[in-house]
PAPABA-83171 format. One line per 5 residues: number of its first residue (from 1); their letters; for each residue x, y, z of C-alpha. Coordinates in Angstrom, 3 decimals. Layout:
N
NUM	A	X/Y/Z; ...
//
This chain:
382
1	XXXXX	124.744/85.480/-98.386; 125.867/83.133/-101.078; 129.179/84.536/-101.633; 130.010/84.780/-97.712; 132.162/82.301/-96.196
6	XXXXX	130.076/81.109/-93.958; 128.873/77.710/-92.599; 125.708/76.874/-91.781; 123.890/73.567/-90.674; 124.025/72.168/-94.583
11	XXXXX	127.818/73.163/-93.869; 128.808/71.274/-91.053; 132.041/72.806/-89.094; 135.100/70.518/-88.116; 134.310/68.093/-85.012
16	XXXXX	135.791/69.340/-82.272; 138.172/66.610/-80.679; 137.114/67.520/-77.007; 134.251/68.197/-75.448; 132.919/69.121/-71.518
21	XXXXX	135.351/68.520/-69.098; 138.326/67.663/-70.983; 141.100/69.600/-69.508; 144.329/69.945/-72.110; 147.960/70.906/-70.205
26	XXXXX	150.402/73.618/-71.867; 153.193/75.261/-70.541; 151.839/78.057/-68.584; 149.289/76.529/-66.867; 145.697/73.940/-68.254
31	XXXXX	142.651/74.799/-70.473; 139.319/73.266/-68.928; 136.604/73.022/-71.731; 133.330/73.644/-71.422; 131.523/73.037/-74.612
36	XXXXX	130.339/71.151/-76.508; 128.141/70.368/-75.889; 127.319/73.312/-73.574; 126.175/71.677/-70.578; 125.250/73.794/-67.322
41	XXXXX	127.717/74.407/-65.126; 125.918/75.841/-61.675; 128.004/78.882/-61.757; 126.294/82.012/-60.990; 126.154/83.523/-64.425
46	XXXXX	127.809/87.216/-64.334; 129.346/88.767/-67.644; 130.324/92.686/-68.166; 131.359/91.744/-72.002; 127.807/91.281/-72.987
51	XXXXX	127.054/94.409/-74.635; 123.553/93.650/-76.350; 120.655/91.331/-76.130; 117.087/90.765/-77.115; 114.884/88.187/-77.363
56	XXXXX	116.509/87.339/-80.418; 120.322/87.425/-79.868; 123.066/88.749/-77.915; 126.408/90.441/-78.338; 129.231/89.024/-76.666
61	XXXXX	132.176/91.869/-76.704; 132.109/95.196/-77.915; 130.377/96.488/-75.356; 130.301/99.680/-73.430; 133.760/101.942/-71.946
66	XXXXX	133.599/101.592/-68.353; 134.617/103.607/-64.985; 136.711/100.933/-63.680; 139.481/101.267/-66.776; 139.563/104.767/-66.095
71	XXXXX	139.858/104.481/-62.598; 143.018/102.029/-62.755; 144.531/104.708/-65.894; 144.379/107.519/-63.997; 144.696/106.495/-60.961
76	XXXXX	147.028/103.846/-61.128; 149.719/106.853/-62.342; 148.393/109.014/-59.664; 148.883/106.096/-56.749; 152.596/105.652/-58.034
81	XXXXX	152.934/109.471/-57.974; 151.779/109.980/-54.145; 153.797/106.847/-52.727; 156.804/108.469/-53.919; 156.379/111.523/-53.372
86	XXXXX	155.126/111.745/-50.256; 155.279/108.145/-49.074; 158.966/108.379/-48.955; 159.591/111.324/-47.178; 157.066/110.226/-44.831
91	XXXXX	158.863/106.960/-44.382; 162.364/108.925/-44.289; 161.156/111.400/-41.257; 159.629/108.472/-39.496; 162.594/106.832/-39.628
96	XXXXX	164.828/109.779/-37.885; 162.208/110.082/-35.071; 162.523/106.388/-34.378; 166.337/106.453/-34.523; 165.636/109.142/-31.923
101	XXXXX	166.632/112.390/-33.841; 165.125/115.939/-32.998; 161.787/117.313/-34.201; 163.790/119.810/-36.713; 166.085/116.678/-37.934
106	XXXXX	163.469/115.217/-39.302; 161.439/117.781/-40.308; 165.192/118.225/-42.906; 164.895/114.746/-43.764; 161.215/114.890/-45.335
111	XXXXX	161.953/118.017/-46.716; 165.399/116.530/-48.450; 163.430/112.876/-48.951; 160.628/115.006/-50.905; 162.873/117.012/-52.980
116	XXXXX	165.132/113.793/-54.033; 161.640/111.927/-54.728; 159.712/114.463/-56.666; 161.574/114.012/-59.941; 161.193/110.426/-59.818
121	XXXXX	157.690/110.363/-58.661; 156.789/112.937/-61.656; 158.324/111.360/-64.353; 157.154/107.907/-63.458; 153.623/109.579/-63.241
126	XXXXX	153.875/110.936/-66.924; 155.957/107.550/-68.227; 153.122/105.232/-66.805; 150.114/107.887/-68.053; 151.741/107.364/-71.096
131	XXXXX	151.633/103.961/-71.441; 147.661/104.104/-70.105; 146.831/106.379/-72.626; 148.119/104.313/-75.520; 146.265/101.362/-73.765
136	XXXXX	143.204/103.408/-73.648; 143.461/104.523/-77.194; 144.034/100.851/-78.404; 140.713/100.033/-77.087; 139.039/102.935/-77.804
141	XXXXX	139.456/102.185/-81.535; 138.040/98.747/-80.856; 134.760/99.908/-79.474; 134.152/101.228/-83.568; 136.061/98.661/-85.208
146	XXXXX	135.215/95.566/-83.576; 132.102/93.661/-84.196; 131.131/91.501/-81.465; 130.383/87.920/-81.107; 126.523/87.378/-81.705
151	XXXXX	124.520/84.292/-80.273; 121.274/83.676/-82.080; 119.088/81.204/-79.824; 116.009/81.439/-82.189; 118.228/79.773/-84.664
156	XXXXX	120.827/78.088/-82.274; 123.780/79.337/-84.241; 126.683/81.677/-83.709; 127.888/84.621/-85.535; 131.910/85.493/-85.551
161	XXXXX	133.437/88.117/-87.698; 137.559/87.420/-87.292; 139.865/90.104/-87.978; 140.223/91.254/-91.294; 137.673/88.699/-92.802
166	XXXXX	134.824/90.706/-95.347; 131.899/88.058/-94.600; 130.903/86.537/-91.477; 131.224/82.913/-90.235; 128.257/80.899/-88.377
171	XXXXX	128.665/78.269/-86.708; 125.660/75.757/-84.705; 125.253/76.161/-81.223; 125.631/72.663/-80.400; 129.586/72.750/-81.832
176	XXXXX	130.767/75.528/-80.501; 134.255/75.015/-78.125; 134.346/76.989/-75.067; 137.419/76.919/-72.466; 138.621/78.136/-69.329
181	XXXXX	142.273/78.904/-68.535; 144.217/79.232/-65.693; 147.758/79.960/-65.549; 150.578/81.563/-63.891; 153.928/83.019/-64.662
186	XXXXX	156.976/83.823/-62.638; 158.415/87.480/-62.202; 160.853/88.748/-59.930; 158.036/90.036/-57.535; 157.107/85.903/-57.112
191	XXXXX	153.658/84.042/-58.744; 150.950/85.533/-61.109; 147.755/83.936/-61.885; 145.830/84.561/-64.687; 142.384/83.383/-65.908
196	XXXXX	140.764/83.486/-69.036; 137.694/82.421/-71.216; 137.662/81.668/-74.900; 135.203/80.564/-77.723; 135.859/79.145/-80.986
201	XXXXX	135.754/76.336/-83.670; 137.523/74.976/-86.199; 137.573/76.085/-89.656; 139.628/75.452/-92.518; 141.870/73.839/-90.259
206	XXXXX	141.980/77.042/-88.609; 140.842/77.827/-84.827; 138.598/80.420/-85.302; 138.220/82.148/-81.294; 137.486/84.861/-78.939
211	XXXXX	139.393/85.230/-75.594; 139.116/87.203/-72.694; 140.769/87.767/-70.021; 138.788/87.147/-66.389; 139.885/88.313/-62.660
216	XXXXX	139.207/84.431/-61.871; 138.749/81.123/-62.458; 135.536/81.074/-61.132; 134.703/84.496/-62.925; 135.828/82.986/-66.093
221	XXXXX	132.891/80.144/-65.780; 130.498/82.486/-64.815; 131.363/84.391/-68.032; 130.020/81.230/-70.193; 127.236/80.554/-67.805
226	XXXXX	126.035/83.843/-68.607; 126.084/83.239/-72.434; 124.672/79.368/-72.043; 121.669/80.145/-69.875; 120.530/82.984/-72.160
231	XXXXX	121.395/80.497/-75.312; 119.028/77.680/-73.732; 116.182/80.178/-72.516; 117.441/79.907/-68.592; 118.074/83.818/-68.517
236	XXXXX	116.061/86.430/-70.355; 116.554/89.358/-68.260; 120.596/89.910/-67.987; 120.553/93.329/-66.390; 121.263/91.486/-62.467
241	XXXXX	124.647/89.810/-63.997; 125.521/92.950/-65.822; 124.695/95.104/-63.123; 125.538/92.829/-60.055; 126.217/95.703/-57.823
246	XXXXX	122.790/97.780/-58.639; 124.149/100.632/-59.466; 121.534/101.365/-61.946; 118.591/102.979/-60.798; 115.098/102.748/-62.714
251	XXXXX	115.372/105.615/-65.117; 119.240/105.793/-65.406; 120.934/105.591/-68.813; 122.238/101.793/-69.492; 125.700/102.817/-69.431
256	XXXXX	127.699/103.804/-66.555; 128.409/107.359/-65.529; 128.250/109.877/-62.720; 124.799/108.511/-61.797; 126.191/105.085/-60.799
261	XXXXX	128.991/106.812/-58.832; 125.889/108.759/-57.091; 124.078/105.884/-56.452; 127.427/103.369/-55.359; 127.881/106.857/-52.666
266	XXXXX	123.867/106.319/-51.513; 124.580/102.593/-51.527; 127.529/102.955/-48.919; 126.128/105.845/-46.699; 122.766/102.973/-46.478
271	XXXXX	124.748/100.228/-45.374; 126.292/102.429/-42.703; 123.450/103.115/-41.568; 122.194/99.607/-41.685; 125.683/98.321/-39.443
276	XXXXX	126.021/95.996/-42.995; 129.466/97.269/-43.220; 131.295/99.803/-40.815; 133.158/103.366/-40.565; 136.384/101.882/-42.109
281	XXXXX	134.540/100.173/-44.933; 133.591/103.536/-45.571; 136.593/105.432/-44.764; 138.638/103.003/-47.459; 135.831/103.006/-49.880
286	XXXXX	136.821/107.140/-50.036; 140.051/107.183/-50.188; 139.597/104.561/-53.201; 138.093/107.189/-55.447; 139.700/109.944/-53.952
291	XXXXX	143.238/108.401/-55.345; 141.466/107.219/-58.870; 140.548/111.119/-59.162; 136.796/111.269/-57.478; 134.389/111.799/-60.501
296	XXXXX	136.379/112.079/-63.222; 136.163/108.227/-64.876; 132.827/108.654/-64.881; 132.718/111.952/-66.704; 135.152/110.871/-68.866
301	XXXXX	132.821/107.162/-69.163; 130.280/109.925/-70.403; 132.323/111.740/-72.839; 133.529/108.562/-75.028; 130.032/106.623/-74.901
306	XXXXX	129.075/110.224/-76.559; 131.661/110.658/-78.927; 131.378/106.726/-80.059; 127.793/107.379/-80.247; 128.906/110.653/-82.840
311	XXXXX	131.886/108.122/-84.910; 129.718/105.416/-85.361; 130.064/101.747/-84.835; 131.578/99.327/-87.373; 128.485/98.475/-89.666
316	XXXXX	127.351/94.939/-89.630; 127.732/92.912/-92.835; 124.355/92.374/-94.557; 124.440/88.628/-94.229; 124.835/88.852/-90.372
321	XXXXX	121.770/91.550/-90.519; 119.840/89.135/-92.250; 120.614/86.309/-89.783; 119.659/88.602/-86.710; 116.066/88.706/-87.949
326	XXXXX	113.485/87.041/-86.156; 112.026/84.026/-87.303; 108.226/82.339/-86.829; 108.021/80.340/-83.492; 107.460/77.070/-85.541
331	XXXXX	110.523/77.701/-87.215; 112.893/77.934/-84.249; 115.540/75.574/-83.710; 115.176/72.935/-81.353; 117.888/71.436/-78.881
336	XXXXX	119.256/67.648/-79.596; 118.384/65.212/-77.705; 121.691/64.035/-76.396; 121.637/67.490/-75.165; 118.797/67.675/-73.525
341	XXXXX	119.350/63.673/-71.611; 123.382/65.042/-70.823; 121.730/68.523/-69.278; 119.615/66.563/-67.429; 121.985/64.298/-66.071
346	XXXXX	124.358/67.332/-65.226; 121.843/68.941/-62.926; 120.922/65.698/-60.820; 124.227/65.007/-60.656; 125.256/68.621/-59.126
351	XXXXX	122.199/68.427/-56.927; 122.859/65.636/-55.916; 127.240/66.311/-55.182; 127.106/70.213/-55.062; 130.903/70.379/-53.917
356	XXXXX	131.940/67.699/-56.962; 134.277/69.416/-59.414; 132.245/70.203/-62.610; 135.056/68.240/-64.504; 133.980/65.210/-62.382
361	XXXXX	130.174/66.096/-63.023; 130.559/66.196/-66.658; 132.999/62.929/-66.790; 130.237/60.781/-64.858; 127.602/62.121/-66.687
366	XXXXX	129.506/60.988/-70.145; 130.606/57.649/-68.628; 127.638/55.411/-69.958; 127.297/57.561/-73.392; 127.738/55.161/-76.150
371	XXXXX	130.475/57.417/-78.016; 132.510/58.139/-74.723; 135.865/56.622/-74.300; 137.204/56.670/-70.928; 139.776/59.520/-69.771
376	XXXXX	141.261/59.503/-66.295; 139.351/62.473/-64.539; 141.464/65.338/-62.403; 140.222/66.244/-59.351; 139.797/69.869/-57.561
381	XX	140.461/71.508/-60.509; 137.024/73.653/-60.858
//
């Protein structure tokens, strides 16, 4: 480990300027930080990108190919290939039958409307398959070239391996930046929103960081909830906020597959039954996987977790394997105090004014901290 470039606590990293709460404006939208210190938030933790843990430490990326991607690569393609095809001529004969043309009139006009669409709707089908499989392929590579994030709560420190570095970086706990982002952007279809949550430090004058993109804001925090409860021994069993939908059944492989599209059907047909949703919750939840191609994501989910298993993954650096080791209880790392008093002021604080933005939560529990110089605080913003 002595030739990695690494720091460690005789190391100190950069002091972050910010800290919880701070929110920092850019062009496309404001940055919300979390950390440090990593305070709770009281967002139910949930995180898909956590794709190992023990009692030791846990992976943060990496992970595990899912059904979902395949569902919205194949079936996104297929969607655009039926609305055309068919969708038009349907809209085209409906439209001669309002207009108060024969039967056989517009019967003519589907039949024309179809034959005009069909080149269209096929090579739109292959031109946006295309562009999913080179998205697919781009991640597939990451899944054996990537090595994930790792959080090491027996030691309080955190392990990041940045692109094209040979030796890992560690960083303490305590320092670590974390951020939320919301944004938008204008097309010519009007406003999109998009979330995000990140992780990093500086280094070298350098921001050393991890983003990912979230379906939102609200996600995005329960993202780093996930990851802080399990740092500060709040969560130890993560399968509910990896599998939030229980679609794993005791016995099942860890990964998804057919058998959570068996057990998602079982699921539905027992909350029928139940009158917890109804016939067009149903009807809607089949025509879903119907148009992303039934079964096939999850055979094909089956297929790469097997051939990944036959590649390999990226082999850890032997400093990072030595770091992962478990250590005697009496050496574990401890939490700092200001820590601990700011945690505990967070949580009376959101007990006390559940529907109080967390960036108001964290600047009232900083106000009377001897180091904290006084910021105006936003409102409504998480």
């Amino acid at each position: 480990m002595n030739n990695s470039k690494s720091i460690s606590p005789q190391q100190p990293v950069e002091t972050s300027p910010k800290k919880s709460g701070d929110i920092e404006l850019c062009l496309a939208g404001r940055q919300t930080y979390l950390a440090p210190l990593p305070l709770p938030t009281a967002a139910d933790p949930c995180c898909p990108y956590i794709s190992d843990h023990n009692d030791i430490y846990l992976d943060f990326g990496g992970g595990e190919p899912n059904v979902f991607s395949y569902q919205i690569n194949l079936g996104g393609p297929f969607t655009f290939l039926c609305l055309i095809a068919f969708g038009i001529p349907l809209i085209a004969g409906l439209g001669f039958v309002f207009l108060g043309s024969g039967f056989e009139d517009a019967w003519y006009a589907v039949i024309d409307s179809f034959f005009a669409a069909l080149p269209i709707a096929i090579s739109g089908w292959l031109g946006s398959s295309a562009l999913c499989f080179a998205i697919w392929l781009h991640h597939h590579k990451l899944f054996t070239q990537v090595i994930p994030t790792r959080f090491n709560r027996q030691r309080r420190e955190v392990c990041f391996m940045p692109d094209g570095a040979t030796q890992p970086l560690f960083v303490p706990w305590e320092s670590l930046s974390a951020w939320v982002v919301q944004g938008q952007s204008a097309t010519q279809y009007g406003i999109t929103r998009h979330y995000g949550m990140g992780m990093g430090f500086m280094h070298e004058g350098e921001l050393v960081s991890v983003e990912f993109q979230c379906g939102a804001l609200q996600l995005a925090i329960a993202n780093w909830e996930a990851v802080r409860g399990y740092m500060e021994y709040e969560l130890n069993d993560l399968h509910a906020i990896q599998d939030p939908l229980e679609l794993q059944a005791p016995g099942d492989p860890p990964h998804e597959g057919l058998h959570t599209f068996r057990n998602a059907r079982a699921s539905l047909h027992r909350r029928i039954r139940e009158k917890e949703v109804g016939w067009i919750y149903g009807f809607f939840w089949y025509v879903y996987h119907v148009m992303t191609l039934w079964t096939l994501p999850n055979h094909l989910v089956e297929w790469e977790i097997k051939r990944i298993a036959k590649v390999g993954r990226k082999v850890l650096p032997e400093a990072m394997r030595e770091w992962s080791e478990p250590l005697p209880p009496e050496q574990w790392a401890k939490p700092s105090a200001e820590l601990l008093r700011l945690s505990a002021k967070v949580k009376a604080l959101i007990k006390r004014s559940p529907r109080k933005s967390i960036t108001e939560v964290f600047a009232e529990a900083y106000r009377n901290e001897p180091s904290h110089k006084k910021a105006p605080v936003k409102r409504g913003l998480i």
